[in-house]
C-alpha positions in Angstrom: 25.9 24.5 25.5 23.9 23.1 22.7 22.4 23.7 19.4 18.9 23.5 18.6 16.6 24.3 16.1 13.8 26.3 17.6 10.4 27.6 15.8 8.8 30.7 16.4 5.5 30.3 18.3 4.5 33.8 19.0 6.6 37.4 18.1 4.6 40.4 19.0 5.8 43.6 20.1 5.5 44.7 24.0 6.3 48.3 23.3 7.2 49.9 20.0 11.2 48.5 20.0 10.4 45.8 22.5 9.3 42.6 21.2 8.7 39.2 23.1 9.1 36.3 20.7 7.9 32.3 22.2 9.4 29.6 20.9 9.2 25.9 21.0 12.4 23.8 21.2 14.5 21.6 23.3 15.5 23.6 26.7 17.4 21.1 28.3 20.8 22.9 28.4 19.2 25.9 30.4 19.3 25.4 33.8 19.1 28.9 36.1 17.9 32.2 35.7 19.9 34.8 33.7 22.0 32.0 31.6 21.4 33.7 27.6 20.8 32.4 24.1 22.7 33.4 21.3 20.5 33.5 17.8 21.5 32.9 14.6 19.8 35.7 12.2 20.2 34.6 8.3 22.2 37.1 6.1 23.9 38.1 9.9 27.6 37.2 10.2 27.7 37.4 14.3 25.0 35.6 16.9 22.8 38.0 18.7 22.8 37.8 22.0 19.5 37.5 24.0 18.8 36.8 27.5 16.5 34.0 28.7 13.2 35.5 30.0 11.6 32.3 30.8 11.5 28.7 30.0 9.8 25.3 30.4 10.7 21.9 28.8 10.0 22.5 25.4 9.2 26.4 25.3 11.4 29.2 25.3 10.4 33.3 26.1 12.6 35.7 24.9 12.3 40.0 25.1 14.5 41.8 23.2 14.9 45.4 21.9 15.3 46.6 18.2 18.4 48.3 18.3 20.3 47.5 14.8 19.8 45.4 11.7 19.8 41.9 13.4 16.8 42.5 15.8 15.1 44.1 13.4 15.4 41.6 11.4 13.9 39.1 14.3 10.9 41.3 14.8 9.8 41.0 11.7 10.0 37.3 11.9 6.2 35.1 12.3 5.1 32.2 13.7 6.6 28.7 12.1 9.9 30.5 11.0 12.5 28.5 12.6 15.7 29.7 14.4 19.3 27.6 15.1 20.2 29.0 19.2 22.8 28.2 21.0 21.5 27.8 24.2 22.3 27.1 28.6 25.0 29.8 27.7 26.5 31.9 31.1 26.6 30.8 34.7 23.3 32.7 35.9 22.0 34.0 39.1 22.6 31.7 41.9 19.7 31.2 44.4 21.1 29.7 47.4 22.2 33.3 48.9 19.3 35.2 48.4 17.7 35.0 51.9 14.0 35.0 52.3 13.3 38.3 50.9 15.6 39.3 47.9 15.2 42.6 45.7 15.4 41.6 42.0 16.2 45.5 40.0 15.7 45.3 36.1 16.4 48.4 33.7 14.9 48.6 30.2 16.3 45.0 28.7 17.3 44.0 31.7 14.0 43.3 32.7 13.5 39.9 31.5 15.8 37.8 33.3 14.3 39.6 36.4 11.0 37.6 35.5 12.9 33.8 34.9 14.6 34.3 38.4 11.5 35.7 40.1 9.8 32.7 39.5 12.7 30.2 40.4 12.8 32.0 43.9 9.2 31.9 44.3 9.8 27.9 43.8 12.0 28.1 46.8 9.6 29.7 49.5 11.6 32.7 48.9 9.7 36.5 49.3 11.1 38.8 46.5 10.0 42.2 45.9 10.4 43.8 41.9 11.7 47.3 40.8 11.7 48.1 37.6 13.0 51.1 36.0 12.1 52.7 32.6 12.9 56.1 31.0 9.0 56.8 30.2 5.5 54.9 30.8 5.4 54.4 27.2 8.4 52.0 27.5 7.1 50.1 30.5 6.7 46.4 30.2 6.2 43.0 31.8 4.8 44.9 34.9 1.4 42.7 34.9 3.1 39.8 34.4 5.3 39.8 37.9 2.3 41.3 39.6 0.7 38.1 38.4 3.5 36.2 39.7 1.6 37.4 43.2 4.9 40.0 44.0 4.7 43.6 45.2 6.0 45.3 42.3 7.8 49.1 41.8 7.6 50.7 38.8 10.2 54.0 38.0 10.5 56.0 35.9 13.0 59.1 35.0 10.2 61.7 34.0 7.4 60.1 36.6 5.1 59.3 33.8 4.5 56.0 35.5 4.8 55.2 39.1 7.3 56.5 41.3 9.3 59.5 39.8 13.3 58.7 39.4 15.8 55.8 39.0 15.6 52.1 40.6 17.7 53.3 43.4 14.8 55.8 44.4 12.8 52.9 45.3 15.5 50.8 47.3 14.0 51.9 50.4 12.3 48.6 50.9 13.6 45.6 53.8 16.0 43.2 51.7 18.3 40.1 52.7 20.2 40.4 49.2 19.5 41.9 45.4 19.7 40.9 41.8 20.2 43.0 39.2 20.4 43.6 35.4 20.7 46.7 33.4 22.8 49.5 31.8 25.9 50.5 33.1 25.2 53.9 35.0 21.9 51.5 36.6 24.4 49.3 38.1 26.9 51.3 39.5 24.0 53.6 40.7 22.8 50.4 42.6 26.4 49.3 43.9 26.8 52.8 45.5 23.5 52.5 47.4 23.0 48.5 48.2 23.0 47.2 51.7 24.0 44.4 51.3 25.9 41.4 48.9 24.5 40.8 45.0 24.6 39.5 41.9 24.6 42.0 39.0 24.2 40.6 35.4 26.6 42.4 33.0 26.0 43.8 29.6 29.2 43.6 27.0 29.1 43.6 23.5 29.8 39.5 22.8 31.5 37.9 19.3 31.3 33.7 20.0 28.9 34.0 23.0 31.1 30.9 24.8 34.2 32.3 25.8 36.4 31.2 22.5 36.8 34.5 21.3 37.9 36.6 24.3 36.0 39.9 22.8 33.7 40.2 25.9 37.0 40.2 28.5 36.6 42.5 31.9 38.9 43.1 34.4 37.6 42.1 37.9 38.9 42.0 41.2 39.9 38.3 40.9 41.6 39.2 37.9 40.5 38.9 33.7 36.8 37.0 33.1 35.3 36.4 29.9 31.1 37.8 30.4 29.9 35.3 28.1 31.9 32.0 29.8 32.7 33.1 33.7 29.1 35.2 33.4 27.2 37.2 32.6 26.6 37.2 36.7 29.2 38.4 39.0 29.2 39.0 43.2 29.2 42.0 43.8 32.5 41.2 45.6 34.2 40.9 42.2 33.1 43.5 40.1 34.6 46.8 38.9 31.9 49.3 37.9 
């Protein structure tokens, strides 16, 4: 974990409550797909969460929705504004199980992360195929982008306004040695009652330090009490209690 002062390269909005916001900054501390940033928003007591969509050596990509005062607050934020993050926070996904040809699900916000760890297994030789799920067509995002990444790509959504008509686990009828996953509650358990086989599922909880001091973000696992923020946000599938 580390502290760095990042400025705002680019904030523009993806949808009209998603916004994707570049930034230039010291990375090091990040080191695998679906690790998350915690921002510090002036006048805002708590960090905000935020997980890492992509990243280089000095630049930073980060989606996130408006859904209270402190994101709000970010998208109205422009370019040369500078930000302190605390970032390389979680475990994220790890790679070396996937098999050749994993299935990476995203819902809504839990898209983004989907795109980092697309790219990471792309590095490896590795075949993944994309679903991702969205209430309407007007929310749909970041679809070009992994079909640029050269991946077949699924798109859902609940009233079939875009692609095919339903949830993330309507599409799961494609081969796969192993899935990834982030999204909303109801998207996980829907995709633990259906999976074939093992996976990772990145969990959402409502998080006070964003590094395990604070206990707030505590589940109960199979393996007994983890902190989502410290021993996560990533879990096997093995562990988790939906």
């Amino acid at each position: 974990m580390k502290e760095v002062i990042f400025t705002i390269v680019e904030n523009i909005p993806l949808t009209s409550t998603v916004f994707k916001m570049v930034l230039e900054g010291n990375t090091s501390q990040i080191t695998a797909p679906g690790q998350f940033v915690e921002i510090a928003v002036p006048g805002r007591f708590l960090r905000r969460p935020i997980s890492v969509c992509d990243w280089s050596e000095n630049s930073l990509t980060l989606i996130y929705k408006v859904v209270g005062s402190g994101t709000a607050d970010l998208s109205t934020m422009t370019p040369g504004t500078t930000l302190n993050i605390l970032t390389g926070l979680g475990n994220g996904y790890d790679l070396s199980v996937s098999g050749d040809a994993p299935l990476l699900l995203g819902g809504g916000v839990g898209v983004p992360p989907m795109y980092g760890l697309c790219k990471a297994l792309l590095a490896e030789g590795k075949t993944p195929t994309v679903i991702l799920g969205f209430n309407t067509a007007a929310e749909v995002f970041y679809e070009d982008a992994f079909r640029a990444l050269g991946v077949e790509v699924l798109v859902t959504t609940v009233d079939g306004s875009r692609g095919i008509q339903g949830f993330v686990t309507d599409a799961m009828t494609v081969p796969y040695t192993y899935f990834y996953t982030c999204g909303p509650g109801p998207m996980l358990r829907a995709i633990d009652r259906v999976a074939k086989t093992s996976g990772q599922f990145s969990l959402e909880e409502r998080m006070g330090c964003g590094f395990g001091a604070c206990m707030g973000c505590t589940i109960e696992t199979k393996v007994g009490p983890r902190r989502v923020c410290k021993d996560g946000p990533v879990f096997c599938r093995e562990e988790v209690i939906l």
